[in-house]
C-alpha positions as CSV (number, residue, x, y, z in Angstrom):
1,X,2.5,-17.8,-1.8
2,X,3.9,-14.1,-2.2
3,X,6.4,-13.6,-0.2
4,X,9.1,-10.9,-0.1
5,X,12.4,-9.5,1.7
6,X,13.4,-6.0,2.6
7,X,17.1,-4.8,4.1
8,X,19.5,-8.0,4.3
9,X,20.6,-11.2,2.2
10,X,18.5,-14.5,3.5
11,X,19.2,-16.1,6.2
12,X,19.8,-19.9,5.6
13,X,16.5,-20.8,6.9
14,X,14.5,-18.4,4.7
15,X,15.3,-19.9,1.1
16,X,11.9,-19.4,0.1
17,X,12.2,-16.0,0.2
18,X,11.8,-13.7,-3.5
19,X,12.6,-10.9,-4.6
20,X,15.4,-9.5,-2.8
21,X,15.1,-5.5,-3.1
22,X,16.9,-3.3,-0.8
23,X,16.3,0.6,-0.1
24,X,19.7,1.4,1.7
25,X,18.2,4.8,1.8
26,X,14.9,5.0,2.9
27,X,15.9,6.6,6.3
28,X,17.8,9.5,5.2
29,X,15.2,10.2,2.1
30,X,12.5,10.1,5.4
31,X,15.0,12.6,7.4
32,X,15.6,15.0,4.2
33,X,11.8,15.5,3.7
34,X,11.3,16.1,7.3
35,X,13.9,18.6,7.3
36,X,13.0,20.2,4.0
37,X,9.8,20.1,4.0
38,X,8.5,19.0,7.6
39,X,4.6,20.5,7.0
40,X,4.0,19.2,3.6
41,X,1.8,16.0,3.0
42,X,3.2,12.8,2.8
43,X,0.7,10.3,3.4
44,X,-2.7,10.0,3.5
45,X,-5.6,7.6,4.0
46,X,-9.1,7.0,4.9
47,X,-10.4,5.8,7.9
48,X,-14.2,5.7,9.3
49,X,-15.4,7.9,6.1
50,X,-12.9,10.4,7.1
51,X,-9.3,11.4,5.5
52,X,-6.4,12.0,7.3
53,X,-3.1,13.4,6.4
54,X,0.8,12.5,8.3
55,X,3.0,15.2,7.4
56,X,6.8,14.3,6.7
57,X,7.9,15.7,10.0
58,X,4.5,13.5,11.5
59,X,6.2,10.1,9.9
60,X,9.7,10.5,10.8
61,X,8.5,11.0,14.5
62,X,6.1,8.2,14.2
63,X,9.3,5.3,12.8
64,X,11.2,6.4,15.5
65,X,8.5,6.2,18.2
66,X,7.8,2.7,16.3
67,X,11.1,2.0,16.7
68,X,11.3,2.6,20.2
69,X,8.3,0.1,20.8
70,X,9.7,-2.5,18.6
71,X,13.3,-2.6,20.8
72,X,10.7,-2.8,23.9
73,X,9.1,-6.0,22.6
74,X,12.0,-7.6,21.8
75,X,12.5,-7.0,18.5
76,X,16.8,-6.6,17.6
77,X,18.8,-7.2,14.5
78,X,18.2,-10.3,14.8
79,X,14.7,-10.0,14.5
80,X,11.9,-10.7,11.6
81,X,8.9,-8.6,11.0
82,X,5.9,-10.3,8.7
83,X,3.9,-7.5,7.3
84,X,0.4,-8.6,5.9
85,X,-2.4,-6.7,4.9
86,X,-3.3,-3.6,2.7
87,X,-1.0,-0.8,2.3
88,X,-1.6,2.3,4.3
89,X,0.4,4.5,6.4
90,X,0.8,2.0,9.5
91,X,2.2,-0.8,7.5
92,X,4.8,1.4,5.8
93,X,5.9,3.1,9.0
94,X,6.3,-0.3,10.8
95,X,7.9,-1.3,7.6
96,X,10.8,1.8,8.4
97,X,10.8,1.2,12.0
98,X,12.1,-2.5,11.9
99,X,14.4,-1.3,9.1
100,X,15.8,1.6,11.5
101,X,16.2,-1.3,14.9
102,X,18.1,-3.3,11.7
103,X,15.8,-6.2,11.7
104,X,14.4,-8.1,8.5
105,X,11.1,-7.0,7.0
106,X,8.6,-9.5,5.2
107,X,5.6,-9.8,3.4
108,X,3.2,-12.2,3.3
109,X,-0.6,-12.1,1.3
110,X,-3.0,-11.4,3.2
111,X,-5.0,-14.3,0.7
112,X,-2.8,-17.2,1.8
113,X,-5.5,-19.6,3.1
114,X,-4.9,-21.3,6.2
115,X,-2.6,-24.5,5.5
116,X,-0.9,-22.3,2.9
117,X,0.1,-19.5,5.9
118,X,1.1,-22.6,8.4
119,X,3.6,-23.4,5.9
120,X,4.4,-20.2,5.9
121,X,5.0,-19.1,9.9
122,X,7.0,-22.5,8.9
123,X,9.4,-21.9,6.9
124,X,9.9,-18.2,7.4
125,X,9.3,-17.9,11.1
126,X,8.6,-14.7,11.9
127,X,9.6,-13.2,15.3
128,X,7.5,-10.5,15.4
129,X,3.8,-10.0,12.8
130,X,2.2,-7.2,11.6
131,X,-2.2,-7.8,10.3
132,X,-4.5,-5.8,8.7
133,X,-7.6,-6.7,9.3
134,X,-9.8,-8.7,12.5
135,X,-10.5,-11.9,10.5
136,X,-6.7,-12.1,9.7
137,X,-5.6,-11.7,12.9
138,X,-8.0,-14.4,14.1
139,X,-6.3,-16.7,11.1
140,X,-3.2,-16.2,12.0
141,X,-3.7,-16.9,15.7
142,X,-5.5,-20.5,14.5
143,X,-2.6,-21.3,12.2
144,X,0.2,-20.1,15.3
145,X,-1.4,-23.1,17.1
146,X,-0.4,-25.4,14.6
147,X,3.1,-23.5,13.5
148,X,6.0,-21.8,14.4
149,X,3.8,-18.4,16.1
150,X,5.5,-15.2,16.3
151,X,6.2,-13.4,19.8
152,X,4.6,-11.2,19.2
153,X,1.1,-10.4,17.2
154,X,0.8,-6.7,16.0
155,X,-3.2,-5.6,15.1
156,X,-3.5,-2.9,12.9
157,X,-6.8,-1.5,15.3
158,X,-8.1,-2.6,18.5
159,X,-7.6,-6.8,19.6
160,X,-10.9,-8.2,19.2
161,X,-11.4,-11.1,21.6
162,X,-9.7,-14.2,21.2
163,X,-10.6,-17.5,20.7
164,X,-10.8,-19.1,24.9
165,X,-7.0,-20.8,25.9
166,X,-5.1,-18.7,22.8
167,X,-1.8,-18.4,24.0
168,X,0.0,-16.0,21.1
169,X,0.5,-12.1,22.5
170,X,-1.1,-9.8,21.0
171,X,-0.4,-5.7,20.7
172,X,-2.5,-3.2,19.2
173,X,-0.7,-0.5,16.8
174,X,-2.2,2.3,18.8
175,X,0.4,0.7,22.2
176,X,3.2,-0.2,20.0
177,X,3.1,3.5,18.8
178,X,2.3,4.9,22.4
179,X,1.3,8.6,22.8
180,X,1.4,11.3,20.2
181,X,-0.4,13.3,17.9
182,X,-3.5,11.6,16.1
183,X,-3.3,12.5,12.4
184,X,-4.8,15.7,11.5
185,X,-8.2,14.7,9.8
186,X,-9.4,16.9,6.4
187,X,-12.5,17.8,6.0
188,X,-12.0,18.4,2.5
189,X,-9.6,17.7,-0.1
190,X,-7.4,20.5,-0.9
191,X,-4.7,20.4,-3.1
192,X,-2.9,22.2,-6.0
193,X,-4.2,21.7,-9.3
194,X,-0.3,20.9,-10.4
195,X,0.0,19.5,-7.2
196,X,1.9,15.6,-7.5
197,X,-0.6,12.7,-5.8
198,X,0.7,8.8,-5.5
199,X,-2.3,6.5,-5.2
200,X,-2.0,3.3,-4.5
201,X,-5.0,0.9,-3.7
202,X,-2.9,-2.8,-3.3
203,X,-1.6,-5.1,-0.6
204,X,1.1,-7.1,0.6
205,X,-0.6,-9.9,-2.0
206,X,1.9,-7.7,-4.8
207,X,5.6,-9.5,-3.9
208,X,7.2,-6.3,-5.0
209,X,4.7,-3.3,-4.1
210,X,6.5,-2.4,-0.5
211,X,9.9,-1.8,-2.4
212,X,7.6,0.0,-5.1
213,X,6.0,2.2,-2.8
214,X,9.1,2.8,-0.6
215,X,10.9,3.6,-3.5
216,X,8.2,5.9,-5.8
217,X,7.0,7.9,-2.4
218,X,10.4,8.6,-1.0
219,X,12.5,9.3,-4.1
220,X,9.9,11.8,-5.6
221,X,9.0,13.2,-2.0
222,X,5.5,13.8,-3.3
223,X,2.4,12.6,-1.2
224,X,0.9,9.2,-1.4
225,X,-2.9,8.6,-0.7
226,X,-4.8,5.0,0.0
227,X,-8.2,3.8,0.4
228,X,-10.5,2.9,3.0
229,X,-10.7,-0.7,2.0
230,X,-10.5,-2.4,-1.9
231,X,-14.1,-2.1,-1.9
232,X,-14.0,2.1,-1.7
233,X,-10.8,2.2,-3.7
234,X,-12.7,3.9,-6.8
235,X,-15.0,5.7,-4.9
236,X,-11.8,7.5,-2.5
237,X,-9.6,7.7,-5.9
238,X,-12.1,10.5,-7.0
239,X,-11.6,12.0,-3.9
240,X,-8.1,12.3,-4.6
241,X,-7.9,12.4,-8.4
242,X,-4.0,11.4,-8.4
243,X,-1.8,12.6,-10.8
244,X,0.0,9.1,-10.3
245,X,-1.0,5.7,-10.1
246,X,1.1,3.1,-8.5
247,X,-0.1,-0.4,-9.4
248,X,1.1,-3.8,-10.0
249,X,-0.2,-5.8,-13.0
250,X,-3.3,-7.7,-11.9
251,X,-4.2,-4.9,-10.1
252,X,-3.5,-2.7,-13.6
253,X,-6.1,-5.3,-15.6
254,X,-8.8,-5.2,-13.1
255,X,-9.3,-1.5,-13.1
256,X,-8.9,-2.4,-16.7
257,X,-12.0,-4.8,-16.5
258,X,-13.7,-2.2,-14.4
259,X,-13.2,1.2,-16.8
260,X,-14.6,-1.7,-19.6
261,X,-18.0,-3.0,-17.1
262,X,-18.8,0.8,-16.7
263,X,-18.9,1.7,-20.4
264,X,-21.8,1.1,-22.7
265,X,-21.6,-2.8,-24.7
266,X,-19.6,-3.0,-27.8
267,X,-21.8,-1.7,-30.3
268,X,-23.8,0.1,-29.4
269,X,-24.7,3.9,-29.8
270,X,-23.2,5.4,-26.7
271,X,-20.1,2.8,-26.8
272,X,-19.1,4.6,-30.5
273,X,-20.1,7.8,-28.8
274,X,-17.3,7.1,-26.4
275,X,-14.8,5.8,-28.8
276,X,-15.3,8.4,-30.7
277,X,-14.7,11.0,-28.1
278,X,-10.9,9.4,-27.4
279,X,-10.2,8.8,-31.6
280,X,-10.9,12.5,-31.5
281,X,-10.1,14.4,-28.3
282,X,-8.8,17.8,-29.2
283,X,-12.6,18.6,-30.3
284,X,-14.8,20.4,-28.0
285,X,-17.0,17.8,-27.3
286,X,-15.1,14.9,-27.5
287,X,-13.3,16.7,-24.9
288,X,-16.1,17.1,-23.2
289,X,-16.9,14.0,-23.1
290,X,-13.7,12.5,-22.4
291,X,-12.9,14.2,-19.5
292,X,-16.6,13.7,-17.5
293,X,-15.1,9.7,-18.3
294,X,-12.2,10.7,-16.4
295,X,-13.7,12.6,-13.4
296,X,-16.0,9.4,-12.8
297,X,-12.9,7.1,-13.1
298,X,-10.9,9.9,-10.6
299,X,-8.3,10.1,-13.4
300,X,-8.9,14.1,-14.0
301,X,-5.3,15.4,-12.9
302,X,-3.3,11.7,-13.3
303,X,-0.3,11.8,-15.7
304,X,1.1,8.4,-15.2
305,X,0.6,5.1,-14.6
306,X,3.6,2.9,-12.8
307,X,5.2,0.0,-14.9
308,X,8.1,-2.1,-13.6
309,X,10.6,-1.2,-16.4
310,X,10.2,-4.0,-19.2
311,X,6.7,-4.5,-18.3
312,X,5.0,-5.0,-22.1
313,X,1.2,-3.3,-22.2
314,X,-1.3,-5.7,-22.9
315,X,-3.1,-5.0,-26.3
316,X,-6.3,-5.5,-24.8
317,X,-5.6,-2.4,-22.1
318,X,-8.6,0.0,-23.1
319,X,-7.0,3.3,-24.4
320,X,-8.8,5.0,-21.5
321,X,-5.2,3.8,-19.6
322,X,-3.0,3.6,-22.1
323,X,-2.1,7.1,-22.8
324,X,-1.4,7.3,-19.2
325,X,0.9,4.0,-19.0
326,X,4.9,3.9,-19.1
327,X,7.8,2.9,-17.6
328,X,9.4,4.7,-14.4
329,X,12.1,3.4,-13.4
């Protein structure tokens, strides 16, 4: 189970919990880029086929109006927010709302099967949930029959029906939210060629990726992008062609494993072409050939790879990632 706390010390009753990290900050760095730079982008993310963009002065609107809903459903300082689900702009927001009401944030896979996330709502009783996706919100109203159920159920799109005699509230983002501006969808992807672009295609299954994120997106102030679902991840990160990649370990080795399923078999004619290419890249067609590697992998304009300072590279990391991989603390 991946579990992990952001703001306070544990409670007594939360023992379980890992990973303490706190980001005192996180609401002033939100205010200073909505002050300084209130039209830029900082988040994006794809929805229906479609991107859409929240600029700084759209998310520090959004956490208080988020805010505001929470304090009407209960939530205080008292209060404990289970976050589950892939990282987009709704989670983080939530994430920064409970934070500004004072309340505990947690995170909880969104893989835990369904006796592993009864012990869970167990142990860590949550007052208030936050799910990603239909079939987890239907898991986690089966296991809140058999465990300690939040109040209150927040569904990251509309509530599908529920199952006949389900007793556990439910609220869809969209009310919690209430009225505003919807994000303002792009057509196409425009940005700066030296223009800075966080991408991050994980979940609340990394313990430590909210405090990650948190940290690298408001710090730097640059923009940070997600995908539709894992399953799009590589086809939207050519869309966006990041300049920075923010990824946990076994997330790291999978695209690993990916970059290595694409390319040729050890061996064989194109494979040497390939190495070839990156044992000699400052040639014209070596270049070439590099860089049409990158474009397909979205990694065109991407400078750096996140490591958690410490983190040794794996040997076996293919050298199409490792001139891009180093520590940022």
């Amino acid at each position: 189970m991946s579990v992990h706390e952001l703001k306070r010390s544990p409670p007594a009753d939360a023992r379980t919990l890992e990973n303490t990290a706190l980001l005192p900050a996180a609401l002033e760095l939100l205010q200073h880029w909505a002050q300084v730079s209130p039209l830029a982008s900082a988040l994006r993310h794809k929805r229906h086929g479609h991107w859409y963009n929240w600029r700084w002065i759209d998310a520090a609107r959004d956490v208080e109006r988020l805010a505001d809903g929470l304090r009407q459903q209960g939530f205080n300082e008292g209060s404990r927010l289970a976050l589950s689900g892939l990282f987009e702009p709704n989670l983080l927001l939530l994430a920064l709302a409970a934070q500004r009401v004072g309340g505990q944030v947690l995170t909880l896979s969104d893989e835990l099967d369904p006796q592993a996330l009864r012990q869970a709502l167990w142990n860590l009783r949550p007052s208030h949930a936050f799910v990603h996706s239909r079939q987890q919100l239907l898991r986690w109203v089966a296991a809140g029959e058999h465990s300690m159920a939040p109040q209150l159920l927040i569904a990251h799109q509309a509530v599908p029906r529920l199952p006949q005699g389900s007793r556990q509230p439910v609220l869809a983002f969209s009310e919690l939210l209430g009225s505003r501006e919807k994000p303002q969808r792009q057509n196409y992807w425009r940005h700066s060629a030296h223009a800075a672009q966080l991408w991050s295609e994980e979940g609340t299954q990394w313990p430590d990726g909210l405090r990650v994120l948190l940290h690298q997106w408001l710090h730097s102030g640059h923009s940070l992008a997600f995908p539709e679902s894992r399953g799009s991840a590589g086809r939207d990160r050519r869309d966006v062609a990041p300049s920075g990649l923010l990824l946990s370990g076994p997330c790291l080795q999978r695209l690993a494993d990916d970059i290595e399923s694409r390319l040729a078999p050890p061996g064989s004619w194109r494979r040497r072409l390939c190495d070839w290419a990156i044992a000699q890249p400052h040639r014209p067609l070596q270049r070439l050939l590099k860089n049409r590697v990158r474009r397909l992998l979205g990694f065109q304009r991407l400078d750096y790879i996140w490591q958690a300072p410490g983190s040794p590279s794996k040997p076996s990391a293919p050298v199409w990632l490792a001139e891009f991989k180093r520590n940022i603390a």
